[in-house]
N, C-alpha and C positions, 0 to 999 in steps of 0.2 A: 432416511427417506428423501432430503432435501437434497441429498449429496446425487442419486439417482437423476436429477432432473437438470444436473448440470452436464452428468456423463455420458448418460443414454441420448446426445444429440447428433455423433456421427462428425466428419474430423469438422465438418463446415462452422458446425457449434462449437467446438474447441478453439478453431479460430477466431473465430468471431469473439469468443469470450476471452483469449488471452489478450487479443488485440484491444478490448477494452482495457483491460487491466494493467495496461500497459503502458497508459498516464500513471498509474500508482508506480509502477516500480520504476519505469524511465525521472520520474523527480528522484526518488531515493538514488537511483546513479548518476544523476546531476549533479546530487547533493555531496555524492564522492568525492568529487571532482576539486571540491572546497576543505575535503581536511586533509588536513596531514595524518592522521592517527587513524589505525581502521576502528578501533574501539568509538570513536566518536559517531558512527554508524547505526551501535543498537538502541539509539532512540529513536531517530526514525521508521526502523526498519521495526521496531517493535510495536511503536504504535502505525503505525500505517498497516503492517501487514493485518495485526490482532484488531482493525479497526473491520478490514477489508472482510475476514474471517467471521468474526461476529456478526456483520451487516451480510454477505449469502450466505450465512447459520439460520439465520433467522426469517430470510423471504422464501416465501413459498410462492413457487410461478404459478402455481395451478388454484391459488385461491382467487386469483382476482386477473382477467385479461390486460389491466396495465402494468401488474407488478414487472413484468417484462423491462417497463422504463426505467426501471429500479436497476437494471444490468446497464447499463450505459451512466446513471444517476450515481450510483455506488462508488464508482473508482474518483469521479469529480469529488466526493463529499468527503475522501480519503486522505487527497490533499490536504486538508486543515489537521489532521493528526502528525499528519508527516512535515508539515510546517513546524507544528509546536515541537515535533520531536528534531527538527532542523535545529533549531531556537537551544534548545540543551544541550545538541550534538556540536553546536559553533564553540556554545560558552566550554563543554567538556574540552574540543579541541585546542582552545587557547588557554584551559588551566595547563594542559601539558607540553604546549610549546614554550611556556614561561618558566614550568621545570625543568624542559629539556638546556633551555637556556643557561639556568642558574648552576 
């Protein structure tokens, strides 16, 4: 049902809505840009995505006329998973540049 209310908006909605979400995945490709190893990647990208998924799994636009701010408020609130997942993806990336070393 919830998935309906992101689809049925016509492309203006699809824009609007990747464009938001677009702070979420634009840090995880930032966050590329710092390791060396693509494996260092599925923490962020696991908790940011699974964070983003969970958070429009669970809002329903049609119960409440602000939940809407929740589509802009979402991908901000996404950042701190993808932070944390930053944070394990750096230390991952320096345990195997220290092996690739040795």
């Amino acid at each position: 049902m919830w998935l309906r209310q992101y689809t049925d908006t016509g492309f203006g909605g699809w824009l609007f809505f990747c464009a938001l979400n677009a702070i979420a995945w634009g840090c995880i490709l930032a966050l590329s840009f710092k390791y060396e190893w693509p494996v260092s990647l599925l923490a962020p990208c696991i908790l940011g995505f699974g964070f983003l998924a969970w958070a429009h799994g669970t809002l329903d636009l049609s119960a409440n006329p602000n939940a809407a701010i929740a589509l802009v408020i979402i991908p901000v609130y996404a950042l701190v998973p993808i932070a944390v997942g930053g944070i394990f993806g750096y230390i991952v990336d320096r345990m195997l540049r220290r092996k690739k070393i040795a």
